[in-house]
C-alpha positions as CSV (number, residue, x, y, z in Angstrom):
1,X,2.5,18.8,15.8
2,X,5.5,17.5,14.3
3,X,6.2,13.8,14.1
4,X,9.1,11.9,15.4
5,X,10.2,8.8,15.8
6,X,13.8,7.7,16.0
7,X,13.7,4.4,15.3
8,X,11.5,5.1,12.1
9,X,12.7,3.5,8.7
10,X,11.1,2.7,5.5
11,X,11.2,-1.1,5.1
12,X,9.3,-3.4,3.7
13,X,9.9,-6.7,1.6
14,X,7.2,-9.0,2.4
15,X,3.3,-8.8,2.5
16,X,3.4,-10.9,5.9
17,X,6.6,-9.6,8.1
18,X,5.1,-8.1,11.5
19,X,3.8,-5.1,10.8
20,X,5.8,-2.4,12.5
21,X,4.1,1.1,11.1
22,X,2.1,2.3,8.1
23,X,0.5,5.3,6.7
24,X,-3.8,5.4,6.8
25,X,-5.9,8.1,6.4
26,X,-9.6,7.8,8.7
27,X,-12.7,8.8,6.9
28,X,-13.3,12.5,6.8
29,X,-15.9,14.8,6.2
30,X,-15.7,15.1,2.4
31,X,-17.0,11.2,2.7
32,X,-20.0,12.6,3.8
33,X,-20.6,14.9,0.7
34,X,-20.3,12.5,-2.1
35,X,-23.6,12.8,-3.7
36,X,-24.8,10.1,-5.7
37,X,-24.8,11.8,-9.4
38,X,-20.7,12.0,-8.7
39,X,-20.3,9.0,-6.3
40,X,-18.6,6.6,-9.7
41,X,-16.8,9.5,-11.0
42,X,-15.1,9.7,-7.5
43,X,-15.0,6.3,-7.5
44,X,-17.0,5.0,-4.9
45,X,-19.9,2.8,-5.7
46,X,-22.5,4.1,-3.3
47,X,-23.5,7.1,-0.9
48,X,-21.7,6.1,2.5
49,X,-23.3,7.2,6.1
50,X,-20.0,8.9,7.6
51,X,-21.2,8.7,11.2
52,X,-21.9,4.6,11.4
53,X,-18.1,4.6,8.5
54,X,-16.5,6.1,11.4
55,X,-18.1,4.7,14.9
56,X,-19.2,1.3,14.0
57,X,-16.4,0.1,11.5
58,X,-13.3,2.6,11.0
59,X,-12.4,3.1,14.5
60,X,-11.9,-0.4,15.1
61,X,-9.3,-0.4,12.7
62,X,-7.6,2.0,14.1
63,X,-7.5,0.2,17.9
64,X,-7.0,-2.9,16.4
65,X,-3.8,-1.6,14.7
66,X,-2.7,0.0,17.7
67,X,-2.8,-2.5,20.1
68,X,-0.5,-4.3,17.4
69,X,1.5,-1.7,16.8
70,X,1.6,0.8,19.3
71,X,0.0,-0.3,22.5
72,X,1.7,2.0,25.1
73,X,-1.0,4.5,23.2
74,X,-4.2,2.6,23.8
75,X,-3.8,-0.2,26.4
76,X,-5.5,0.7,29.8
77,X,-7.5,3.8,27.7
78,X,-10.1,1.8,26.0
79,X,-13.0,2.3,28.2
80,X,-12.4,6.1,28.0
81,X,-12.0,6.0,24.2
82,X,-14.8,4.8,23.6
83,X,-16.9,6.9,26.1
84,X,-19.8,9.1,25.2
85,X,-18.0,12.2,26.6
86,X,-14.7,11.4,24.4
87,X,-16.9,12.2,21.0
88,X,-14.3,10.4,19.5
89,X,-11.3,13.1,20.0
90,X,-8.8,10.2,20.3
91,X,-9.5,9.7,16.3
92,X,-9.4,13.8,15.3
93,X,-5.7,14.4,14.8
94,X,-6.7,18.3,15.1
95,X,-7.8,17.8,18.7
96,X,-5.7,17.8,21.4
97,X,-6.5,14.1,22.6
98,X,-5.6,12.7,19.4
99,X,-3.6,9.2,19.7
100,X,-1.0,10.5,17.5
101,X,1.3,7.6,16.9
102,X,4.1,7.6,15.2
103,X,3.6,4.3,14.0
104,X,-0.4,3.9,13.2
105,X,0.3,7.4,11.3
106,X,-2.4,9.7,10.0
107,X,-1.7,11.2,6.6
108,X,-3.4,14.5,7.7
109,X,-1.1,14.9,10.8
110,X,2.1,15.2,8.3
111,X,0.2,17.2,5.5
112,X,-0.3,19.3,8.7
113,X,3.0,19.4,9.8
114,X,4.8,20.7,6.5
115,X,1.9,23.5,6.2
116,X,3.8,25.2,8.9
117,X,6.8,25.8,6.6
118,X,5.4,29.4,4.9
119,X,7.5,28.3,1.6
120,X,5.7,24.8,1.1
121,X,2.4,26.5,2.1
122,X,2.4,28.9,-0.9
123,X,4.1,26.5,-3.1
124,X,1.3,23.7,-1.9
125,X,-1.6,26.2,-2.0
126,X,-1.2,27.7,-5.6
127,X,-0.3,23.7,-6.9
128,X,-3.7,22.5,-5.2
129,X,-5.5,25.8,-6.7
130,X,-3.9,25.4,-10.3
131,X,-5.5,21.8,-10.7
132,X,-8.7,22.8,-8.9
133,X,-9.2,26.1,-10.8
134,X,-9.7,27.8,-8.1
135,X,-9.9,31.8,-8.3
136,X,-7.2,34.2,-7.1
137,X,-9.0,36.0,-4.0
138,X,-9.7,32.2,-2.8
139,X,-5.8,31.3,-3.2
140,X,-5.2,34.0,-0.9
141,X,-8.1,33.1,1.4
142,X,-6.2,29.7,1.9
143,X,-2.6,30.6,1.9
144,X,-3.9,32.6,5.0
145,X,-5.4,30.0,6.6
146,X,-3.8,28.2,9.7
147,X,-2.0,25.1,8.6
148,X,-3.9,22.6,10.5
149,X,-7.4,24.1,9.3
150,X,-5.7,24.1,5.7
151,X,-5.1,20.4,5.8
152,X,-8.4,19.5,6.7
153,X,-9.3,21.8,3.4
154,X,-7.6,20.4,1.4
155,X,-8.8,16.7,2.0
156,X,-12.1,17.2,2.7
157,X,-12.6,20.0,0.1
158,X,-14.7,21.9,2.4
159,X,-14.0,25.5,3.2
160,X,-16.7,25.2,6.6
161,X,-19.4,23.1,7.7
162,X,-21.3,24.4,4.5
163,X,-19.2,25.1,1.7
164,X,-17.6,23.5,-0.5
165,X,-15.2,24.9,-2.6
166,X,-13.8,21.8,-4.1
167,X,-14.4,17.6,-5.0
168,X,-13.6,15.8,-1.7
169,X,-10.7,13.2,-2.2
170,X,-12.5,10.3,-0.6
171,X,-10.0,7.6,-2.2
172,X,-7.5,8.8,0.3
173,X,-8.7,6.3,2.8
174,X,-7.3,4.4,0.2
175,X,-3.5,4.7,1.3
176,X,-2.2,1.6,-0.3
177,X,-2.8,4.1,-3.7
178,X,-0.5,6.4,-3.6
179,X,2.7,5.1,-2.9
180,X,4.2,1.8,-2.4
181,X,7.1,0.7,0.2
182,X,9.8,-1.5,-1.7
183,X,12.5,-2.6,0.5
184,X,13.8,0.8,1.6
185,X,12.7,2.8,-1.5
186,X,9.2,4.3,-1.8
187,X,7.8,4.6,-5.3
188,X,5.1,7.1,-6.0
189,X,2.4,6.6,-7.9
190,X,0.7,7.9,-10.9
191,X,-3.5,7.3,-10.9
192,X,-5.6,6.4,-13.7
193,X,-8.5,8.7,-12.8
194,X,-8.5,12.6,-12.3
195,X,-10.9,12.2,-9.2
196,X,-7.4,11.1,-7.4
197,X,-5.0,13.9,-8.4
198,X,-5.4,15.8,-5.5
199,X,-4.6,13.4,-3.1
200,X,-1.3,12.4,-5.2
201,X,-0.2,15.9,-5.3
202,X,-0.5,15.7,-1.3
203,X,1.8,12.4,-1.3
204,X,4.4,14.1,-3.1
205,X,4.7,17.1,-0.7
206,X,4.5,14.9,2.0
207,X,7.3,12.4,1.4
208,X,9.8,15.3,-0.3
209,X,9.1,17.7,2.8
210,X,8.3,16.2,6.2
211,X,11.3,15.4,8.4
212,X,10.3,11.8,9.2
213,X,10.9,10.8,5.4
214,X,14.7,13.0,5.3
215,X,16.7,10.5,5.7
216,X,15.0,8.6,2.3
217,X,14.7,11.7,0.2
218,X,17.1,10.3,-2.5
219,X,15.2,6.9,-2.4
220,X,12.0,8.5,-3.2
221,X,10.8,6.8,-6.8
222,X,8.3,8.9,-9.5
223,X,7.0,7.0,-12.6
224,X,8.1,8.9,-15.3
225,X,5.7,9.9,-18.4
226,X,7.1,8.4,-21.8
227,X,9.5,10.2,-23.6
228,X,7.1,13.0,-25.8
229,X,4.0,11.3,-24.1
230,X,2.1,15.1,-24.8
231,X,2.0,14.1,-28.8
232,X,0.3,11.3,-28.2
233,X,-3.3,11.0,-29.7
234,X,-6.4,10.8,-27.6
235,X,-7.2,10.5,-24.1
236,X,-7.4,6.6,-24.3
237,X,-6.6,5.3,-21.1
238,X,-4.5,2.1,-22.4
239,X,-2.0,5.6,-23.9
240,X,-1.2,6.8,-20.6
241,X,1.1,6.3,-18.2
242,X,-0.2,5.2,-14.6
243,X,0.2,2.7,-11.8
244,X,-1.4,2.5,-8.3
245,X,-0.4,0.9,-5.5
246,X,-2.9,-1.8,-5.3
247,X,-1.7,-3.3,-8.5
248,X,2.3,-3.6,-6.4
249,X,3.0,-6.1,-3.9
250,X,6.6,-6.6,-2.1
251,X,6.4,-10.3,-2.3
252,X,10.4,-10.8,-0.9
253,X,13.2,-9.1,-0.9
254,X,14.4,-9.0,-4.5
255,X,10.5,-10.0,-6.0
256,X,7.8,-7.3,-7.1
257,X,4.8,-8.1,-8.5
258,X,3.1,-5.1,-10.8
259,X,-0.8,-5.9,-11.8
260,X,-1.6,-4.4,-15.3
261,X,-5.5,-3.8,-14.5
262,X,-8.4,-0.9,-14.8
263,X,-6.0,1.2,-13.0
264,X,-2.6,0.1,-13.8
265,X,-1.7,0.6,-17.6
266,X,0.8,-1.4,-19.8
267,X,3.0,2.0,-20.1
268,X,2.8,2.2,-16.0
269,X,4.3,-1.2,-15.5
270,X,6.8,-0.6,-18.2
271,X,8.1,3.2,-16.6
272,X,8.4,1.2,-13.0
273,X,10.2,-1.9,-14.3
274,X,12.6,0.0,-15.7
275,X,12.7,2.8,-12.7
276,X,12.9,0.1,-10.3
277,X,15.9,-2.0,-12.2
278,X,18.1,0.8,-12.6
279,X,17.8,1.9,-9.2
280,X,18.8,-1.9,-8.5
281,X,15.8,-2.1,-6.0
282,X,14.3,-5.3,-6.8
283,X,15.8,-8.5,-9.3
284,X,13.0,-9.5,-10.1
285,X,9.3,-7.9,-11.5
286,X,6.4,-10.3,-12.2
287,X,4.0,-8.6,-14.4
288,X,0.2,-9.9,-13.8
289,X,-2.5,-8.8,-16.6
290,X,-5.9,-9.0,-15.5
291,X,-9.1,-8.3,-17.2
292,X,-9.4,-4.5,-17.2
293,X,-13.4,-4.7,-15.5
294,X,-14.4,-3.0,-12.5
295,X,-15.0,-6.2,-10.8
296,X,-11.2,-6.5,-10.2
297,X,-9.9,-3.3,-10.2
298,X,-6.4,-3.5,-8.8
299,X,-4.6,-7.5,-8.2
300,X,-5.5,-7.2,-5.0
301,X,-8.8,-7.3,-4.9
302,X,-7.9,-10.8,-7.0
303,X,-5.5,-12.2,-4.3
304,X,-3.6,-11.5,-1.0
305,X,-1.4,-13.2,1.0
306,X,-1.8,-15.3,4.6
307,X,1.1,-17.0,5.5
308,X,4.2,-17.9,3.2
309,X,2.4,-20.9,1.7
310,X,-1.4,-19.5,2.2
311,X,-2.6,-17.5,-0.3
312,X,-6.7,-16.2,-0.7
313,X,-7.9,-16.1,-4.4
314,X,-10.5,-15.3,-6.7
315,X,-10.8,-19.2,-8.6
316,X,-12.1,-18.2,-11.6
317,X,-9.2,-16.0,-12.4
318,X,-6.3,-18.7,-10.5
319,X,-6.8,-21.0,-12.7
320,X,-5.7,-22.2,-16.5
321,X,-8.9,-21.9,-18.9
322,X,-9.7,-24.8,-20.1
323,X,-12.4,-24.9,-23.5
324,X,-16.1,-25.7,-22.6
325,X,-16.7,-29.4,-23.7
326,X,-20.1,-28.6,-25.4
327,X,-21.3,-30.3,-28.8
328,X,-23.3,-26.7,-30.1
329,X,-21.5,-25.8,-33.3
330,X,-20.5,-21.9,-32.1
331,X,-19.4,-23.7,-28.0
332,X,-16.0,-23.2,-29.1
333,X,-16.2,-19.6,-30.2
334,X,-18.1,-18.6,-27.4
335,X,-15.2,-19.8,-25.3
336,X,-12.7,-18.2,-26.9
337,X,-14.2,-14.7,-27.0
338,X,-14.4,-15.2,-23.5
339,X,-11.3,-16.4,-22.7
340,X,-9.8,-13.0,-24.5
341,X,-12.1,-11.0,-22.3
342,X,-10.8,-12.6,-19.1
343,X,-7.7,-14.1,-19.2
344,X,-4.8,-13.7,-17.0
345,X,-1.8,-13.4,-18.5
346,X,1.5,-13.6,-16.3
347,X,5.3,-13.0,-17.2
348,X,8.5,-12.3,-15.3
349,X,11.4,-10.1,-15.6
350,X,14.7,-10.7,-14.1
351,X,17.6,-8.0,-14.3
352,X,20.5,-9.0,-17.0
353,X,18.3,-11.8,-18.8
354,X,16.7,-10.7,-22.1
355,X,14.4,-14.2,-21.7
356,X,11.4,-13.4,-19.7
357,X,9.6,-16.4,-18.0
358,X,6.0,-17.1,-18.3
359,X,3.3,-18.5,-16.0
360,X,0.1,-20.6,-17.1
361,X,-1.9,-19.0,-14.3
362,X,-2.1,-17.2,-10.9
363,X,-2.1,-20.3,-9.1
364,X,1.1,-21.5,-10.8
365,X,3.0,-18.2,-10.0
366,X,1.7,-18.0,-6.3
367,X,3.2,-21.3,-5.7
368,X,6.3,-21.2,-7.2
369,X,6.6,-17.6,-5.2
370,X,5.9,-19.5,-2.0
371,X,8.5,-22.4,-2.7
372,X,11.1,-20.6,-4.0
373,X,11.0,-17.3,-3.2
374,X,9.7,-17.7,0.2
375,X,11.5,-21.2,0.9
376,X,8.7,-22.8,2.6
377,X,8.8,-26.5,2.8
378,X,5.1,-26.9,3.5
379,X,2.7,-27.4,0.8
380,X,0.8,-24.3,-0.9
381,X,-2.5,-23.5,-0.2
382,X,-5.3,-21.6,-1.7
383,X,-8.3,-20.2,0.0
384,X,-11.0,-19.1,-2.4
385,X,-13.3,-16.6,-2.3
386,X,-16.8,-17.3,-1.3
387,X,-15.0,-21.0,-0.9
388,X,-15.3,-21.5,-4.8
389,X,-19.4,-22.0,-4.5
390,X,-21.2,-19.8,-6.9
391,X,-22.3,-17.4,-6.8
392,X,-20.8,-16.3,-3.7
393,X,-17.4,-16.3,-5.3
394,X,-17.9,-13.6,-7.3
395,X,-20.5,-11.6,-5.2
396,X,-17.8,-12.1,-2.1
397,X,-14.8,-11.0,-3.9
398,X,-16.8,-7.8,-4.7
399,X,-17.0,-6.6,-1.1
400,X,-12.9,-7.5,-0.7
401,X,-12.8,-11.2,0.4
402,X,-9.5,-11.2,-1.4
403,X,-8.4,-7.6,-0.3
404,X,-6.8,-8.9,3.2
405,X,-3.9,-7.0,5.6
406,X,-1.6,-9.3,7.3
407,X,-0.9,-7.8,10.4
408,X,1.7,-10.7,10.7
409,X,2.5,-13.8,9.0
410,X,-1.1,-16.0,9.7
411,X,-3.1,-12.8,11.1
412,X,-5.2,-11.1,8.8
413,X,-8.2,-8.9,8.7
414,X,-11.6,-9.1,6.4
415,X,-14.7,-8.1,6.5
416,X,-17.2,-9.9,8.7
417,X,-19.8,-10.0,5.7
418,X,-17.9,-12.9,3.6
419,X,-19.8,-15.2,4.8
420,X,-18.3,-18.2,2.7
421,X,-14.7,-17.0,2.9
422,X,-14.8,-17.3,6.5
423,X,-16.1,-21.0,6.2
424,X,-13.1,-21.7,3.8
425,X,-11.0,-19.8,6.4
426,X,-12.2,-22.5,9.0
427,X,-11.7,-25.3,6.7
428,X,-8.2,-24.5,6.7
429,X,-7.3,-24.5,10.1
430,X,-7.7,-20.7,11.3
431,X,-9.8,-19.0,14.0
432,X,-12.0,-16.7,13.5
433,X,-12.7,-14.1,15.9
434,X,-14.8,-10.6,15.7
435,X,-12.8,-7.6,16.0
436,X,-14.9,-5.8,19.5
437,X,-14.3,-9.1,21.4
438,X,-10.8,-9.2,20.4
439,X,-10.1,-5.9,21.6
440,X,-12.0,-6.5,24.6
441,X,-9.3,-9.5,24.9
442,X,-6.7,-7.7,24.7
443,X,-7.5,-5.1,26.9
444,X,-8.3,-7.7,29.5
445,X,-4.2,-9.7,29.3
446,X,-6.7,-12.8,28.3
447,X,-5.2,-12.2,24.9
448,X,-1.8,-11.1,23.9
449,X,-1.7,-9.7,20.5
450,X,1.9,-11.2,19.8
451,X,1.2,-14.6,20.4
452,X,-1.5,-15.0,17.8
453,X,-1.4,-17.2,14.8
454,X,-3.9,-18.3,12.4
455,X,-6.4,-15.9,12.4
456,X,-8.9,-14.2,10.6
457,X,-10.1,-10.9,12.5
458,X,-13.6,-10.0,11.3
459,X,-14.1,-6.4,10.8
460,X,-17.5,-5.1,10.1
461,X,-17.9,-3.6,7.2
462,X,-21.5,-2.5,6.1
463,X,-20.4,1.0,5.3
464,X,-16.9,0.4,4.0
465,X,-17.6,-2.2,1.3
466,X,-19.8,0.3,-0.1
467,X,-16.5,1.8,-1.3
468,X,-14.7,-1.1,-3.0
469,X,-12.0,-1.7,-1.2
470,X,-10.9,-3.7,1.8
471,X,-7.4,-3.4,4.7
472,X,-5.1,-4.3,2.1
473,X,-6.5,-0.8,0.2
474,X,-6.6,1.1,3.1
475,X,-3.4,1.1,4.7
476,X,0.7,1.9,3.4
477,X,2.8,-0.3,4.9
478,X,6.1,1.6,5.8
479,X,7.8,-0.8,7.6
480,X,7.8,-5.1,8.8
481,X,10.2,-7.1,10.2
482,X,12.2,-9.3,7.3
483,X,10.6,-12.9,7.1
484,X,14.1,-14.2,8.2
485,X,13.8,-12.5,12.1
């Protein structure tokens, strides 16, 4: 099943434009095989239970972004969608009754599609069985295997219902990961953690090979390795070279920010600023360092963006550190030590000047982004996580209060259990409304999905925020309208 779309481009230079189509990846059966002695070195922070992921919390997503972005495929359907007898084949893009939109796309449709091609098969098989070390009869077994089968393999790592002859890649859901959509350029990514090699080897294939990305084949971006990087000492991660996508966000047309982070190392931002500046794709690269800590992860699990003068944001890490006012002797070393171990540092690049700027803090940079790069003439405003009240701050922005998809410009999605974000959401003007009666809204004309503004769609979330990561992580934008429409 070959996708096509003729109207399909890859462009993307905000975080708030209407969404117009993006790249996701629904949770699949390897999810369900994570066992707990391997669930942090695959990166997930607890067992998940796939059936309640999918049913109670994933599918949503996928209506929600539908109805946004591709109605014709789900308006007038839901009540059969969602019936008993459907088993959720609508979801499955192996079944027949599969939505398959060209605009809400499903990585495993287009790993599918370029497994027909024999060539890339082989080619795809032996590179998937070289990193795996898998054995030569099994290489065989799967460059014999039906292409759609073979995609499902290679994701969920599963050779049936009972064996597994591989790690499941259950980051993929992920999306936001493995590449990044700047203006008309796509950038691939390099990961910090071997759990994830798999599903970038996928990416590649996918964006060189499938006929929806030809026409951007020359505007596909890889970060280099430093020159001779293989005589390096150690295995230290601060000495390699990697950058994922939820440490890049396309803030305006000619402005990229690049988090330095647990995932995103110095040598990663370095290899894409330069990349990106001879390629003349952006003018402009902010660089944000945040404590490398597990809490944050990627920036955008620290911030996202609402609207062009509505940012949400972790507090703690916004703001200037200022020294503890304490009269023990040892107050002031105590703060400092911890001001090394969590401070933000912040400095911009700009194509032709040798001067870099600097920034006292995320909440200084936001705003001048907002004012200047945005042009907006109303005054900036910061939602916090947990609405700045501890402990909630912290304990929020662990299950993604800051980790929020604008659909468009005012409309984002979150996760139902942030509690105190929502209140700070509602003290600054914006409904809140749960994701099943919205769809039931829309599917009624009482709602019109185009017309909204200011709003904060709960998703529920008790199974996905087991996984660290919220909408902003789990989708790849491909393309939004430009601010300026």
């Amino acid at each position: 099943m070959i996708l096509h779309n003729n109207n399909f481009k890859i462009d993307v230079s905000s975080e708030i434009g209407n969404l117009r189509s993006l790249l996701i990846h629904s949770p699949d059966n390897g999810l369900g095989r994570v066992v707990p002695s391997k669930a942090q070195d695959w990166l997930f922070e607890d067992i998940v239970h796939l059936d309640s992921m999918r049913k109670n919390e994933y599918d949503y997503y996928v209506k929600l972004l539908l109805f946004f972005l591709d109605p014709a495929k789900i308006k007038g359907k839901l009540k059969d969608i969602d019936s008993k007898e459907n088993n959720r084949d609508f979801y499955k893009p192996d079944n027949k009754s599969f939505h398959a939109s060209n605009k809400v796309i499903e990585i495993q449709s287009l790993l599918a599609d370029i497994l027909e091609d024999e060539d890339i098969r082989n080619k795809l098989v032996a590179s998937v069985c070289a990193i795996e070390s898998c054995n030569y009869r099994l290489q065989q077994t799967l460059t014999d295997t039906a292409p759609v089968e073979l995609a499902k393999i290679f994701i969920s790592g599963s050779l049936n219902s009972n064996e597994m002859i591989f790690a499941p890649i259950p980051n993929l859901i992920f999306s936001r990961d493995i590449g990044i959509a700047i203006n008309n350029y796509m950038l691939l990514n390099k990961p910090a953690k071997k759990a994830r090699a798999r599903e970038t080897l996928l990416a590649r294939y996918i964006f060189f090979n499938h006929s929806l990305f030809a026409a951007y084949r020359d505007n596909i971006l890889e970060i280099p390795e430093t020159v001779q990087q293989f005589l390096r000492p150690g295995e230290d991660q601060d000495e390699k070279t990697t950058l994922e996508g939820g440490d890049v966000m396309m803030i305006s047309p000619e402005h990229l920010i690049i988090g330095c982070s647990e995932r995103t190392s110095n040598s990663g931002a370095n290899e894409a600023i330069k990349l990106l500046f001879a390629n003349d794709v952006v003018k402009k690269i902010t660089v944000v360092k945040i404590p490398h800590k597990r809490d944050y992860m990627h920036i955008d699990t620290v911030f996202t963006q609402v609207k062009r003068n509505v940012w949400v944001l972790l507090h703690s890490l916004g703001v200037s550190q200022n020294p503890v006012e304490d009269s023990e002797p040892m107050a002031w070393f105590a703060d400092k030590k911890q001001k090394d171990k969590d401070r933000t540092d912040i400095i911009q690049f700009e194509k032709g000047k040798k001067k870099p700027r600097t920034f006292n803090c995320l909440e200084d940079l936001l705003t001048d982004i907002s004012e200047n790069d945005l042009q907006s003439k109303e005054k900036t405003t910061f939602i916090y996580s947990g609405n700045d009240t501890f402990p909630y701050d912290a304990r929020e922005q662990w299950t993604d209060s800051c980790n929020l998809l604008a659909i468009k410009e005012g409309v984002v999605l979150g996760y139902d259990r942030n509690d105190k974000t929502i209140e700070a959401f509602k003290k600054n003007g914006f409904q809140v409304i749960k994701v099943k009666e919205l769809l039931r809204k829309f599917e009624n004309d009482e709602l019109d999905p185009q017309s909204m503004k200011d709003t904060l769609i709960l998703m529920p979330s008790a199974e996905l925020s087991r996984a660290r990561g919220g909408f902003h992580c789990m989708s790849m934008p491909l393309q939004r309208d430009s601010l300026n429409r």
